[in-house]
C-alpha positions in Angstrom: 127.9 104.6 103.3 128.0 104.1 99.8 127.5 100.8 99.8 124.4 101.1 102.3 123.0 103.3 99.7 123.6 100.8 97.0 121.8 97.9 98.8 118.8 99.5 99.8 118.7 101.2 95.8 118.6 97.5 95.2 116.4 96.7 97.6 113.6 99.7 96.5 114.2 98.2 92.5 112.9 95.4 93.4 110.7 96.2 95.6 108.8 98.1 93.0 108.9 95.1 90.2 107.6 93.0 93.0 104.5 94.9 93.6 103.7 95.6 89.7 100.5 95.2 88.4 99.5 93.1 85.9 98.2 95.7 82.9 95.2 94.2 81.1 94.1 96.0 77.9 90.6 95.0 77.2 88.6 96.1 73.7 85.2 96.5 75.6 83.9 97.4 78.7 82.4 93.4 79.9 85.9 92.1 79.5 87.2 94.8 81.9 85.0 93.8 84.1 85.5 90.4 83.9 89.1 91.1 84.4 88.5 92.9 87.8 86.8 90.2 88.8 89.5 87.2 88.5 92.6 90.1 88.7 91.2 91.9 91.8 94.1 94.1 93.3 96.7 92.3 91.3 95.8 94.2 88.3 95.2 97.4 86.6 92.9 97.7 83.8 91.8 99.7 80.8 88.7 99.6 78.4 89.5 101.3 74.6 85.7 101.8 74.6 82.9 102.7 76.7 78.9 101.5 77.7 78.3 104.9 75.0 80.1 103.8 72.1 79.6 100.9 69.1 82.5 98.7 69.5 82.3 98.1 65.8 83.4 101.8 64.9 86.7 103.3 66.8 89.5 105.2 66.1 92.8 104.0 67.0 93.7 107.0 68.8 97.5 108.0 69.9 96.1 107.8 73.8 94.9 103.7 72.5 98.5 103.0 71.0 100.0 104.4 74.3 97.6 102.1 76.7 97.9 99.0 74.8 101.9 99.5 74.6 102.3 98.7 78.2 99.4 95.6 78.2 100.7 92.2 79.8 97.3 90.7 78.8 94.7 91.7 75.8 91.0 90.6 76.1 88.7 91.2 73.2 85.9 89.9 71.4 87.3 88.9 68.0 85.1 87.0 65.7 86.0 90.5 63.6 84.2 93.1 65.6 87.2 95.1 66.3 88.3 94.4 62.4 88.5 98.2 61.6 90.7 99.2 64.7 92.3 96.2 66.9 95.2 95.7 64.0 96.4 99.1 64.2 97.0 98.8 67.6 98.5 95.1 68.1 101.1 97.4 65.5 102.1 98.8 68.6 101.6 96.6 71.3 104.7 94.3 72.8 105.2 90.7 70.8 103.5 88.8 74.2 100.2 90.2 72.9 99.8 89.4 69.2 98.1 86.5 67.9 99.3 83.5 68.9 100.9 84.3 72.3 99.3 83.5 75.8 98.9 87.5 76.3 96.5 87.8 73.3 93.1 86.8 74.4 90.2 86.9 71.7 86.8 85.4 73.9 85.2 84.1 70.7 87.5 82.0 70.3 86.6 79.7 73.3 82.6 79.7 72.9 80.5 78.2 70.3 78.7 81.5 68.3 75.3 81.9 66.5 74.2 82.7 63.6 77.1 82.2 61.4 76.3 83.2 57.8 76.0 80.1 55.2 77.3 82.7 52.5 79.2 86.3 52.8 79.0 88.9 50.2 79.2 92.5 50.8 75.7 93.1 49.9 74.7 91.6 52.9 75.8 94.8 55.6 78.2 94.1 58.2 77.7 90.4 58.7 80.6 88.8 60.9 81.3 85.0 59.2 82.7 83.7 62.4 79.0 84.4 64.0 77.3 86.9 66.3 80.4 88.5 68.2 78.5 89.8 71.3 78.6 86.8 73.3 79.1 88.3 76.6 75.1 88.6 77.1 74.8 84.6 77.8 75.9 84.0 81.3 77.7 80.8 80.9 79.7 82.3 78.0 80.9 84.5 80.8 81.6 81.6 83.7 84.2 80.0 80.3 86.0 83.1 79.7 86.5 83.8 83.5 88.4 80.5 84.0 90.6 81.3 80.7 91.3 84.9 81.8 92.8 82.8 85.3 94.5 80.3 83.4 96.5 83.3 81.4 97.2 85.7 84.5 98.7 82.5 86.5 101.1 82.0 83.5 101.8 85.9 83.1 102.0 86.6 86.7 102.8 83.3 88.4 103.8 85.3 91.7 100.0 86.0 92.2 98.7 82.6 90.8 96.7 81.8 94.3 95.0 85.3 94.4 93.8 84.7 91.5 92.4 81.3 91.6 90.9 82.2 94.7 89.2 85.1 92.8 88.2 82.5 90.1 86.6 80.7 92.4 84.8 83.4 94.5 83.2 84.9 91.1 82.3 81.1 89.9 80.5 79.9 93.0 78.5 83.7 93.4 77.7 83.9 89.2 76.4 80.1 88.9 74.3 81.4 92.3 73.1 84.7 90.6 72.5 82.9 86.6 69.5 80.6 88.7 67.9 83.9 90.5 68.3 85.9 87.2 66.6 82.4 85.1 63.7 81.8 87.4 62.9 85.6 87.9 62.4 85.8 83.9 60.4 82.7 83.4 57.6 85.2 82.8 59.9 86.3 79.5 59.8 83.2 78.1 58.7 83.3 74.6 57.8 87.1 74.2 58.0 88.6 71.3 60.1 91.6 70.3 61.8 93.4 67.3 65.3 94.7 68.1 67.6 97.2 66.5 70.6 95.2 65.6 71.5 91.5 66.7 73.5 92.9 69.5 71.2 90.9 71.8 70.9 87.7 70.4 72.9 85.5 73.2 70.6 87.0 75.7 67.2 86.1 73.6 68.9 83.0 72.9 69.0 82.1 76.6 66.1 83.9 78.0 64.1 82.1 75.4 62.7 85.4 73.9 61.6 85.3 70.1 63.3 87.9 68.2 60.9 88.0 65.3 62.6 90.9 63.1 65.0 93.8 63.4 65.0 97.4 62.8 68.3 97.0 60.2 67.6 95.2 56.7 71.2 94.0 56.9 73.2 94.4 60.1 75.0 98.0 60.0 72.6 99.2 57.2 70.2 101.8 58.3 66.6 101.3 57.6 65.3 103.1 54.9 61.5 104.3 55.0 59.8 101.3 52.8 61.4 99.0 55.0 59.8 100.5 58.1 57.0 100.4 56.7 57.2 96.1 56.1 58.1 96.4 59.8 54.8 98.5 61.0 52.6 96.1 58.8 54.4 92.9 60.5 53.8 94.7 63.6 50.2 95.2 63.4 49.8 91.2 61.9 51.4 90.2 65.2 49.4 92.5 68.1 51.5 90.4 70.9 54.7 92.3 70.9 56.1 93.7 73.6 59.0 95.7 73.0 61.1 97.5 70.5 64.6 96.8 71.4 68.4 98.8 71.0 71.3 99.0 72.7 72.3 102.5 74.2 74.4 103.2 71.1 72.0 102.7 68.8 70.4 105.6 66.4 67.1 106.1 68.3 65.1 107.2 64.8 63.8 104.2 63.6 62.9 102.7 67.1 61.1 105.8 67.9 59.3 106.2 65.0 57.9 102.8 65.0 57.3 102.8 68.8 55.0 106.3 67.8 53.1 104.4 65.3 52.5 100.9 66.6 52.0 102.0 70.4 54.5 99.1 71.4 57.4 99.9 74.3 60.4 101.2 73.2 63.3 100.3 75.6 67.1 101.2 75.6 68.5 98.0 77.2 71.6 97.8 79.4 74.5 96.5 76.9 77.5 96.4 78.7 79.1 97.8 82.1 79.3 101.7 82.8 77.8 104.2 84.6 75.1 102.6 86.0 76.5 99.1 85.6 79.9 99.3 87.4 80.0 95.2 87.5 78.7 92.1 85.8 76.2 91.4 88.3 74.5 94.6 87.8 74.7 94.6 84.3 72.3 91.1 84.1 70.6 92.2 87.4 69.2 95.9 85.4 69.0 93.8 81.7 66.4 91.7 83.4 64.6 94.3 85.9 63.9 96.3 82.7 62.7 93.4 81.2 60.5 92.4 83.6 59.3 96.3 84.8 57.8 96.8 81.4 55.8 93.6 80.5 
């Protein structure tokens, strides 16, 4: 008796490592995403920050230290946007994660990034030197990262190295599908003009072809003060073509509002990343570019 009880105690241990799930601990919500994509049921996965906050300014929090304890994998931008949080954590998350190992996963690191200062000085607001972190808004930044998010859960989690290839794959062939339907339904975006709030959108102009001709923040993470809104109004009303005033959802809404009031141009909170209303990447591009288009 004791030793049936022994064998199937074995047999239930490993049972249950079997059928453990990779734990991915991603910085923002667009890399969770991504993650469920390419990890399907083989995973389980966490985001430190939601479609609500700026993933420049977070807290390491005791409940953060806890999650990114147990990661097998961390996915984050880099490129310095988590500067003021992400190192307190990695404190406390296993050695597979840090820098250097296959578990750490910083997406900047594998795409080329835009507008990389010439000079840095802390005058200058909160400029990133490695360029514009928030590439996750160009669609073929997204198809690169998918295949290295695969390439790292084979290695961590070799067991379920055909799941997720075939995962890879599935997502690849329906994203290269959806990035031709999303370009030729905003052809009619090509070369609009627009002032934005902060450069979180720049990939997406970038690739949309949409000219960004100022921003709401004299240096990026400095508020505007009122003689500067002012330059913008008087820019505005030199260039009668423009079609909307740009933020993301975490934005401070004064300024856009204000200048919206005076210059009679659209205001619009754009989709940023996934959440509520924007439980996957395809939904997130598909509402980005229905707003777009629903307000020209």
């Amino acid at each position: 008796m004791k030793i049936k009880i022994l064998i199937i105690t074995i047999f239930f241990s490993f049972s249950s490592y079997a059928n453990e799930k990779a734990y991915i601990f991603t910085c923002e919500p667009e890399w969770k995403a991504l993650a469920d994509e390419i990890g399907g049921k083989n995973i389980e996965s966490f985001s430190a920050t939601n479609d609500k906050q700026d993933p420049h300014h977070i807290r390491a929090k005791p409940s953060l230290i806890a999650k990114i304890g147990k990661a097998d994998l961390l996915i984050c931008t880099g490129a310095d946007l988590e500067i003021g949080w992400l190192p307190l954590l990695l404190e406390k998350g296993s050695r597979e994660i840090q820098i250097g190992k296959i578990g750490n996963l910083m997406t900047t690191d594998f795409v080329e990034t835009i507008e990389k200062p010439e000079t840095i000085d802390r005058s200058d607001g909160d400029v990133h030197p490695h360029g514009n972190p928030h590439i996750h808004l160009d669609p073929y930044n997204i198809l690169t990262i998918a295949g290295e998010i695969n390439k790292r859960l084979k290695i961590i989690d070799p067991e379920n190295a055909k799941n997720y290839q075939n995962n890879h794959d599935n997502f690849v062939r329906k994203w290269k599908k959806s990035i031709k339907i999303w370009e030729n339904k905003a052809r009619k975006l090509k070369n609009i003009k627009i002032i934005s709030h902060h450069k979180s959108f720049s990939y997406l102009f970038k690739w949309l072809n949409i000219n960004e001709i100022a921003t709401l923040e004299p240096k990026p993470g400095i508020n505007p003060t009122p003689k500067y809104l002012k330059k913008i109004l008087e820019l505005v009303r030199n260039n009668n073509d423009i079609k909307y005033i740009i933020r993301a959802p975490h934005d401070r809404e004064n300024a856009s509002n204000w200048l919206a009031k005076k210059s009679n141009i659209k205001e619009l909170a754009l989709p940023f990343t996934n959440g509520k209303n924007n439980a996957n990447l395809f939904i997130l591009f598909d509402n980005i570019i229905l707003k777009l288009l629903r307000n020209l």
